[in-house]
FIRO-323721 format. One line per 2 residues: their letters; for each residue x, y, z of C-alpha. Coordinates in pm, 1 decimal, m for minus. Example, Ala and Ser with C-alpha at 12.3 -4.5 7.8 and 13.67 -1.06 7.14 Angstrom:
<atoms>
as> 1230.0:m450.0:780.0 | 1367.0:m106.0:714.0
</atoms>
This chain:
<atoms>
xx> 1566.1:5398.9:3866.0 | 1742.5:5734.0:3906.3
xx> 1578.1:6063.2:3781.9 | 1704.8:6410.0:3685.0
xx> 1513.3:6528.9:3995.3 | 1807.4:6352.1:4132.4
xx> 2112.3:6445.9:3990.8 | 2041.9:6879.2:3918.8
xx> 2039.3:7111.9:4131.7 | 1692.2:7245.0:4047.8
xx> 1539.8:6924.1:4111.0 | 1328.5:6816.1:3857.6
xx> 1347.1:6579.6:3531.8 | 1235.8:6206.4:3457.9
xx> 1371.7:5872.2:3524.2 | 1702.7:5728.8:3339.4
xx> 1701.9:5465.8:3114.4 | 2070.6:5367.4:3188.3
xx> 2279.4:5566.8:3433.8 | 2655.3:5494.3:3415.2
xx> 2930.4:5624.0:3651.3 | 3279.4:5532.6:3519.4
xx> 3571.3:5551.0:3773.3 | 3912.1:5544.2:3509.4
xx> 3963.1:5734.4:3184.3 | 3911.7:5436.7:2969.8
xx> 3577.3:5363.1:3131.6 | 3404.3:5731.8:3008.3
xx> 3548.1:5689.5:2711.4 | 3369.6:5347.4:2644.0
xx> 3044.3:5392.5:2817.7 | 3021.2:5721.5:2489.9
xx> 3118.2:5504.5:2261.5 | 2911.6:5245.6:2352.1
xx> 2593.6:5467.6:2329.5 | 2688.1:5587.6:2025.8
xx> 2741.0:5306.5:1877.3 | 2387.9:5196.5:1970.6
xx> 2252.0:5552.4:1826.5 | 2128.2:5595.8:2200.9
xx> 2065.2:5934.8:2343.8 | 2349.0:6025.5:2517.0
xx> 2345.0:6277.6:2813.5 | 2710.7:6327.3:2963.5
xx> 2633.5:6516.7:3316.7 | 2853.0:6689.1:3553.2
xx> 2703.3:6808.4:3898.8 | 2365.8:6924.8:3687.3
xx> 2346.5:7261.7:3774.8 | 2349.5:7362.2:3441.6
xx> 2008.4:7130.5:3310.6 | 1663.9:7164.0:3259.8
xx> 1529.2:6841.9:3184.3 | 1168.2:6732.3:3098.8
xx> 947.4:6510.4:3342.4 | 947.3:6235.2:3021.2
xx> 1158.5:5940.1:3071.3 | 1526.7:5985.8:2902.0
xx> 1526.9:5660.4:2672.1 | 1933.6:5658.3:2636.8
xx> 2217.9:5673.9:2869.2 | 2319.1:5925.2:3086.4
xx> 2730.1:5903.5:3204.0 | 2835.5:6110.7:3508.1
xx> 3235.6:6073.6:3580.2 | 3356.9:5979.4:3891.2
xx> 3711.5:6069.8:3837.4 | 3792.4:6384.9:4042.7
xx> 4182.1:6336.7:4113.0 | 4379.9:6692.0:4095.8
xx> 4759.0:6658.6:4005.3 | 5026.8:6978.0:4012.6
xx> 5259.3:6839.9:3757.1 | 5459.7:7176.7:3847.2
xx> 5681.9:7253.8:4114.6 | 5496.0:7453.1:4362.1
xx> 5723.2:7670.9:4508.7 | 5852.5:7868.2:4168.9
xx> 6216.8:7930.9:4174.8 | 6346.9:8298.5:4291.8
xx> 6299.8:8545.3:3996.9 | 6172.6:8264.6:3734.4
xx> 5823.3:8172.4:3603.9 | 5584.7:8170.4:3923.0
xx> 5307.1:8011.6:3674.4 | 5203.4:7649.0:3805.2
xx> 5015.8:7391.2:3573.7 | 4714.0:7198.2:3781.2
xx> 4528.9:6917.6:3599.3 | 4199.1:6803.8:3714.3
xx> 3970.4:6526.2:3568.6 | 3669.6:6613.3:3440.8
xx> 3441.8:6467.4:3705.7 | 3638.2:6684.9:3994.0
xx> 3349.7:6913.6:4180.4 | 3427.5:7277.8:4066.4
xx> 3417.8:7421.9:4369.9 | 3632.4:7113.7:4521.0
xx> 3920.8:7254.8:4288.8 | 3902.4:7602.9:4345.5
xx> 3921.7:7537.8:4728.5 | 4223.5:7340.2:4630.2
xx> 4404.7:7597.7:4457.6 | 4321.8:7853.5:4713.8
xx> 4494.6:7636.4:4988.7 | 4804.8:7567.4:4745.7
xx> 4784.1:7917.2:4754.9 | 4782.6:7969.2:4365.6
xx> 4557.0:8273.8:4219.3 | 4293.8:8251.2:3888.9
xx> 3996.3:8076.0:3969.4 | 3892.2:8244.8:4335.9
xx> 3641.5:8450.1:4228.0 | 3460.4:8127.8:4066.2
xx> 3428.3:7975.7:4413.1 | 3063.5:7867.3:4486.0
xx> 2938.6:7809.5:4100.0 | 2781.2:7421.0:4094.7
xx> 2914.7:7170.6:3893.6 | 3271.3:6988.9:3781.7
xx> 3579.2:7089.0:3582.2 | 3469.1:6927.2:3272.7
xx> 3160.8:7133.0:3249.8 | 3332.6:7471.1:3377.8
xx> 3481.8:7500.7:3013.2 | 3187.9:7378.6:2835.6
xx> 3012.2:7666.2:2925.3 | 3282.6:7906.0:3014.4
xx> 3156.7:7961.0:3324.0 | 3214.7:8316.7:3506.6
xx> 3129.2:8548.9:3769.4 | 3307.0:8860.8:3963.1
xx> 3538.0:8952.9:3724.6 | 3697.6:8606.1:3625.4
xx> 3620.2:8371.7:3381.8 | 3745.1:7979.4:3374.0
xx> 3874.6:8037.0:3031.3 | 4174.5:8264.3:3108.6
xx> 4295.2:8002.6:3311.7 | 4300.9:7736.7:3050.5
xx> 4597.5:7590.7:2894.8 | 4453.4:7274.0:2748.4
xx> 4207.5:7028.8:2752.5 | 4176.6:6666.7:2664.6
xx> 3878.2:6551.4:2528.7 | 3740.5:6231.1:2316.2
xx> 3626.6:6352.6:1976.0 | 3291.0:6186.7:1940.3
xx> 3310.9:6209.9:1576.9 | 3664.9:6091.5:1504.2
xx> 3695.3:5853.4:1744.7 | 3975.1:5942.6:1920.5
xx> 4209.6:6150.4:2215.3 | 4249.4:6475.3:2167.9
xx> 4422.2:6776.3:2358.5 | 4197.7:7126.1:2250.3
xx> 4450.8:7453.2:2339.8 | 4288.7:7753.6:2491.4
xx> 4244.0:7891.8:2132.6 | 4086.6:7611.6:2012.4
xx> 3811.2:7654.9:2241.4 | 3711.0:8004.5:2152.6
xx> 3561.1:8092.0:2452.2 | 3339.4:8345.9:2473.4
xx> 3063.2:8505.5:2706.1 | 2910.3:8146.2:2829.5
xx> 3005.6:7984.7:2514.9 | 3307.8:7752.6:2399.4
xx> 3364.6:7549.2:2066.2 | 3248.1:7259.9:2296.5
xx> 2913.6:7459.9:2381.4 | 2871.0:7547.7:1984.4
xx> 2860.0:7229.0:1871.6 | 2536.0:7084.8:2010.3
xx> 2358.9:7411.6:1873.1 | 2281.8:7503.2:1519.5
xx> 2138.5:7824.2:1661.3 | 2098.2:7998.8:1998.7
xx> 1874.0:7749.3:2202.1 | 1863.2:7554.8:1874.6
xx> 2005.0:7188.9:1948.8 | 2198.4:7082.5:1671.1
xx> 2126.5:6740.2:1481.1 | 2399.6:6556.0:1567.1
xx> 2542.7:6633.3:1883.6 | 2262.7:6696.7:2131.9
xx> 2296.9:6747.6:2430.5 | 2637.1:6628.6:2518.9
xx> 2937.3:6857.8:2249.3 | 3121.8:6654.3:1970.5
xx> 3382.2:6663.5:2283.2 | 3390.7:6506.3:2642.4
xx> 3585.2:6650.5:2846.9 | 3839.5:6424.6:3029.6
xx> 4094.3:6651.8:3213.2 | 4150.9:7002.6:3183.7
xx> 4486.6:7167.8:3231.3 | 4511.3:7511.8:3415.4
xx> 4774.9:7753.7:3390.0 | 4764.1:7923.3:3774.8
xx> 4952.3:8190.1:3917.2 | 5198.0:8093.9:4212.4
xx> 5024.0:8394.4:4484.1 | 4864.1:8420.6:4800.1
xx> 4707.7:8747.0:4666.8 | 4468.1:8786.3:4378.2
xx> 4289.2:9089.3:4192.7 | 3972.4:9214.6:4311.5
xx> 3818.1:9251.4:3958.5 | 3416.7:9316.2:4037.4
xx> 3284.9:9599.8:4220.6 | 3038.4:9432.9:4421.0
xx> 3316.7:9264.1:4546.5 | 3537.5:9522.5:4597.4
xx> 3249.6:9705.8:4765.8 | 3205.6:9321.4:4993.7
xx> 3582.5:9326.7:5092.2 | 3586.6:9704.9:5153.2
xx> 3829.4:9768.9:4897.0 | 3885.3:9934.8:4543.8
xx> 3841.9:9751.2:4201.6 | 4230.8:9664.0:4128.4
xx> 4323.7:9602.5:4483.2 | 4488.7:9275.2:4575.8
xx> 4396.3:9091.2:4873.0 | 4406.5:8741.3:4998.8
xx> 4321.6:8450.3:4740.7 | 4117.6:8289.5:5084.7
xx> 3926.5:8614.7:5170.9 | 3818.0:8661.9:4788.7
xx> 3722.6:8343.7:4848.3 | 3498.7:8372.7:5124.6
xx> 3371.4:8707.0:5035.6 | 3240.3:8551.4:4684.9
xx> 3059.3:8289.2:4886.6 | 2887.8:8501.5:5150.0
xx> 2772.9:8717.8:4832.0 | 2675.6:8430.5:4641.6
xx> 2499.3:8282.4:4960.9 | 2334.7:8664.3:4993.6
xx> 2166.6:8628.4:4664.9 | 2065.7:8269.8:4703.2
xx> 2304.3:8192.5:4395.4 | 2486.6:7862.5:4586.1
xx> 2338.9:7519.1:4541.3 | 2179.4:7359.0:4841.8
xx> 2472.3:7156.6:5036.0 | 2160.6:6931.4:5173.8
xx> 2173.0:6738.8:4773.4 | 2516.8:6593.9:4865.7
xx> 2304.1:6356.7:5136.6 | 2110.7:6221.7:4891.9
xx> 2209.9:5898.2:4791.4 | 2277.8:5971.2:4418.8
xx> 2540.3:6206.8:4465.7 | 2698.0:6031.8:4705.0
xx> 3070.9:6109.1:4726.3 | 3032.8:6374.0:4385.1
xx> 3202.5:6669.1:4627.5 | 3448.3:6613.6:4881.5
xx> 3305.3:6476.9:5253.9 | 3482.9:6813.9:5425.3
xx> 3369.2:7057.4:5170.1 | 3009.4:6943.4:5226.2
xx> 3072.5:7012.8:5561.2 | 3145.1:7333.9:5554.8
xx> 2900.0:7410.0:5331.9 | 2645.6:7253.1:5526.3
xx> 2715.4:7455.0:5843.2 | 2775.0:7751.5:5652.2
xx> 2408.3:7726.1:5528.7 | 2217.3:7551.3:5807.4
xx> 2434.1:7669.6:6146.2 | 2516.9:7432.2:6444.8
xx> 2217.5:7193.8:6329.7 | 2429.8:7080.6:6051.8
xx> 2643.6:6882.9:6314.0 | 2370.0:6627.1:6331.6
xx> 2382.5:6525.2:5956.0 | 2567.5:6236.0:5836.8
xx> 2772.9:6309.3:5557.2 | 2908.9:5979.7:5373.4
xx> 3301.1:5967.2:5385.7 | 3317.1:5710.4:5140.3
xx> 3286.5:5791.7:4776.5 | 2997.9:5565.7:4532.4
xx> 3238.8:5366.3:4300.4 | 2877.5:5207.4:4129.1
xx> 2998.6:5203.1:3785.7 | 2688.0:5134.6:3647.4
xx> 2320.8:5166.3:3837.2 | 2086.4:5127.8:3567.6
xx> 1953.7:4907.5:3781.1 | 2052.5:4965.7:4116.9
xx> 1849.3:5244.9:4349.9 | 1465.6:5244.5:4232.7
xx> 1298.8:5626.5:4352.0 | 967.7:5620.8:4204.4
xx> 711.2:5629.5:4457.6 | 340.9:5550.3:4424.3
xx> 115.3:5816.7:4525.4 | m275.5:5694.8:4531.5
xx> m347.0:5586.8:4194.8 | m31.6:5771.1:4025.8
xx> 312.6:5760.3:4036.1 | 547.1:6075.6:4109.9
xx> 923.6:6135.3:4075.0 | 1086.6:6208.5:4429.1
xx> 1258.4:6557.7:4314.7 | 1587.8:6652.3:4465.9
xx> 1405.1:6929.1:4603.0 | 1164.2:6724.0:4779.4
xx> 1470.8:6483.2:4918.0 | 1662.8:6776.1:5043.2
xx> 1364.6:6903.0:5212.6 | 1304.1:6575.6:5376.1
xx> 1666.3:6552.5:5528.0 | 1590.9:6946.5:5640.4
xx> 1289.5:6861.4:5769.6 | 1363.8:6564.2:5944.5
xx> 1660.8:6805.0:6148.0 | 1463.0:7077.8:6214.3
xx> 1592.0:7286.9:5921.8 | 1358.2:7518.0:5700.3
xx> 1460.6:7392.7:5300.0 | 1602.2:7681.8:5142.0
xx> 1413.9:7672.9:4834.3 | 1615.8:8006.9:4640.8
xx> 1915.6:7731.3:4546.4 | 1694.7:7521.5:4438.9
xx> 1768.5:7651.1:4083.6 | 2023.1:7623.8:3772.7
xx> 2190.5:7941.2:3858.2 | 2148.0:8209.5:3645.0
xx> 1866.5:8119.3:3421.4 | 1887.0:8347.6:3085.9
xx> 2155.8:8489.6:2939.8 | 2242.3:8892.6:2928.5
xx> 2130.7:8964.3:2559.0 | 2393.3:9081.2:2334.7
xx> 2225.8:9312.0:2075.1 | 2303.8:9521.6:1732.8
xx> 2326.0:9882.2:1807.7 | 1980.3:9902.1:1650.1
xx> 1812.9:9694.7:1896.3 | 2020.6:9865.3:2186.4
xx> 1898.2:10212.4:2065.1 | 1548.2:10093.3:2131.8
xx> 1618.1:10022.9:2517.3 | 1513.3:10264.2:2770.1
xx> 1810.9:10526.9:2779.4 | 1834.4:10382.7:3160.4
xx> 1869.9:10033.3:3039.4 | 2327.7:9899.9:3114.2
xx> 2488.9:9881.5:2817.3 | 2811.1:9721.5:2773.5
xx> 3074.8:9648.3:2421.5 | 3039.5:9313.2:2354.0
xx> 3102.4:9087.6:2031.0 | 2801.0:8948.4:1833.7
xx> 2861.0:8622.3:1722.8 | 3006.2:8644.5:1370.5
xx> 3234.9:8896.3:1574.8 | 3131.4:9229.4:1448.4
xx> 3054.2:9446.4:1742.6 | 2729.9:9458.8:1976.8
xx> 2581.2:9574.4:2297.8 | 2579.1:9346.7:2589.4
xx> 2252.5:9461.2:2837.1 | 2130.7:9293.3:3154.2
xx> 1838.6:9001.6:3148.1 | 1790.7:9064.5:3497.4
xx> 1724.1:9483.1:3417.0 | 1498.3:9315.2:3125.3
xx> 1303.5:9096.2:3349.3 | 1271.9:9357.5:3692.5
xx> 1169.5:9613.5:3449.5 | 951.5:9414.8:3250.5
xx> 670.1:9388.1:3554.6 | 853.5:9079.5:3724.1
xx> 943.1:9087.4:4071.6 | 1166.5:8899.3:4319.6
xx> 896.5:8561.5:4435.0 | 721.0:8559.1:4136.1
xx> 495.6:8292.6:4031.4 | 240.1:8225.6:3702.9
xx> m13.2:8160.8:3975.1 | m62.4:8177.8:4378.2
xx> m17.1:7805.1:4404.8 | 288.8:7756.5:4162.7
xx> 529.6:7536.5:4252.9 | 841.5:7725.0:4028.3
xx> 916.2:8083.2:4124.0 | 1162.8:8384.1:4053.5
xx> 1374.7:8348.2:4349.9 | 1267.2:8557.3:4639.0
xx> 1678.9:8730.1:4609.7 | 1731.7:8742.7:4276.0
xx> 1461.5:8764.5:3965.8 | 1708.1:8570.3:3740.1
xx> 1652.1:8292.4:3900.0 | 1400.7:8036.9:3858.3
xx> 1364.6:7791.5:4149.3 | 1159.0:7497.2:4255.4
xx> 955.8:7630.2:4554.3 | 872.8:7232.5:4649.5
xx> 745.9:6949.4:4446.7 | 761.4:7128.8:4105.6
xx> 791.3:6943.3:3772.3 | 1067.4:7037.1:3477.9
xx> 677.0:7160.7:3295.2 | 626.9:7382.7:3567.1
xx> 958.6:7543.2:3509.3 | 976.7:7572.2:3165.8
xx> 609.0:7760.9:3202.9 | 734.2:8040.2:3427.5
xx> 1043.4:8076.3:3220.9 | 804.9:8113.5:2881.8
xx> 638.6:8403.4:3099.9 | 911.2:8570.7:3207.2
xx> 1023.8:8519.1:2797.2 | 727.8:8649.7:2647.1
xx> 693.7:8927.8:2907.7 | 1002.7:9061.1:2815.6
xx> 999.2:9033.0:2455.7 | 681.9:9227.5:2504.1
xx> 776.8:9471.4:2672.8 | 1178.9:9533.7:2476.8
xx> 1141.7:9334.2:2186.3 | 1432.3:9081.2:2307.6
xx> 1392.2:8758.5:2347.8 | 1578.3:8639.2:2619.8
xx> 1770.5:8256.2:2549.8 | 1822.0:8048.7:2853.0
xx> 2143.0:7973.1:2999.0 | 2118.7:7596.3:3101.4
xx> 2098.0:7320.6:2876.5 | 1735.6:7225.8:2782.2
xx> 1663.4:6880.2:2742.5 | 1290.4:6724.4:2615.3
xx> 1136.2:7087.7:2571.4 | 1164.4:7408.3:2391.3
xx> 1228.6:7717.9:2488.9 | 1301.6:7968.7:2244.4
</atoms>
């Protein structure tokens, strides 16, 4: 039976009732319908980065879908002195990274300085996901999606999305409040994602819009430079912080042929050196469309019976090559959101605390500070732990971060994350809301 531990990149969660892996449009759209039709839980996952999910078994169906075809409806090469925008379309189950790799060597500019974030296309607009000075949603021009609710195609423009910081009118509808799941759709949006439509610039250059990454490429903030060295500078930044998944969970069985078979490459000897040679990446992509069935990893251990984490099954293929796990991606990314506060809860901050304009959510305006100033500053530190023999840590680069340090459960997760919570909160009076969905526990 496969397990959360399986399919996220942190590592932990319990078995799956049904898992379901479509392979055509028509397939996703029944396997939904399907569950619910049945008033099953439904879970619809993308590369599970972005999931904490509890150690309890999930009694519905969880759909993960193996469509990841890219198509440039556009003429690439714009004509002299005309529109040099080009429209890509990507299916939802398309590895994120996969895509931006394939723009980059189309040589189109937009999404570069989103290379290295975990996950697919269909979940990249869910969240809105962004990082050094980009964000997926100015790239949008549409996407399609099955309305849960009417029962039917739809195609969402950029506006109807409303994206904002981490949020989209996809994200919004599975909450009622922040970290609040909403009745009805929880925790896969009134919309699935099918394809999503991008509207790229035709250039070998792009902006350098982050400092840090100015500061990486030895440049100034507004400088152009290559669309492949943003590229690679992102990654060795994102690598330098711990903040890229570990390219060891592509040779586990489970997520067989989820990222491309060169990619995984690359990222393997980018994170593990020569020694990555000697690892057998699968060429052929998993077309299972369903194993509910198929693959059992539960494991008796004396009397009781444990889940085989991810973590623990990357560490066993590092182990077994001589490699050291690398337990800092062993994470969801960034774990809690920056806090966007009223002026009167920003005037309480230490004058020292970053303050930025933001919008609060009914739109009036706010002050965007930084979770990770909240947590260093709150008496956490880079490799902390609720106890000398946790298994879940602040990563040892990067206190925003929680990781599995080896054999942890989704419990012991969601306890350091309720410390590093109510630490804060004690310490600012903000209560920081966690990024990733949260499935099977609460953590408000």
């Amino acid at each position: 039976m496969t397990t959360f531990a399986e399919l996220t990149t942190i590592g932990v969660g319990g078995p799956i009732a049904r898992f379901i892996k479509p392979t055509t449009r028509v397939g996703v759209i029944e396997a939904v319908e399907e569950a619910d039709a049945k008033g099953l839980p439904l879970c619809v996952i993308g590369g599970g980065s972005n999931m904490l999910v509890s150690d309890t078994p999930f009694p519905g169906v969880v759909v993960r879908d193996a469509r990841r075809a890219i198509t440039v409806p556009d003429e690439v090469a714009p004509v002299e002195g005309g529109d040099r925008t080009v429209h890509v379309n990507a299916e939802a189950g398309c590895n994120w990274d996969d895509f931006v790799a394939f723009t980059v060597e189309l040589g189109l500019e937009g999404v570069e300085g989103l290379s290295g974030i975990p996950g697919t296309v269909g979940a990249s607009v869910v969240q809105n996901i962004g990082a050094y000075g980009q964000e997926v949603g100015a790239s949008v021009e549409s996407v399609e999606v099955w309305d849960r609710r009417d029962k039917r195609t739809t195609d969402l423009t950029a506006q109807d999305l409303k994206f904002g910081y981490r949020s989209s009118a996809l994200k919004s509808s599975m909450y009622a409040a922040p970290a609040t799941p909403a009745g009805e759709f929880f925790p896969t949006p009134r919309y699935v994602v099918l394809s999503v439509t991008f509207a790229l610039r035709h250039s070998a250059t792009g902006t350098v819009g982050y400092g840090q990454l100015a500061k990486a490429l030895g440049v100034e903030v507004g400088d152009r430079m290559e669309t492949r060295a943003i590229r690679n500078a992102v990654l060795k930044v994102r690598a330098s912080k711990g903040m890229l998944e570990d390219a060891a969970r592509y040779l586990n069985p489970a997520m067989e042929g989820t990222k491309r078979a060169d990619q995984v490459r690359i990222a393997l000897r980018a994170q593990y050196g020569d020694v990555a040679d000697s690892l057998a990446v699968p060429e052929t992509p998993g077309s299972d469309s369903d194993t509910s069935v198929a693959a059992e990893r539960l494991v008796s251990n004396t009397a009781d019976t444990e889940l085989v984490s991810q973590s623990t099954a990357a560490s066993a293929v590092t182990v077994d090559s001589g490699i050291a796990p690398d337990y800092d991606r062993h994470s969801c990314g960034s774990f809690f959101m920056n806090p966007i506060l009223t002026a009167e809860q920003a005037a309480r901050l230490p004058e020292d605390a970053p303050r930025f304009d933001a919008a609060l959510p009914d739109g009036t305006p706010g002050v965007k500070t930084s979770a990770a100033w909240l947590i260093d500053h709150a008496g956490f530190h880079k490799g902390f732990k609720t106890a000398e023999d946790a298994k879940a840590g602040l990563s040892t680069m990067h206190t925003l971060a929680l990781t599995n340090r080896g054999g942890a459960s989704a419990a012991d997760v969601a306890e350091l994350a309720r410390a590093v919570q109510d630490g804060v909160e004690a310490a600012y009076g903000v209560r920081l809301v966690p990024e990733p969905v949260i499935v099977g526990m609460d953590l408000r």
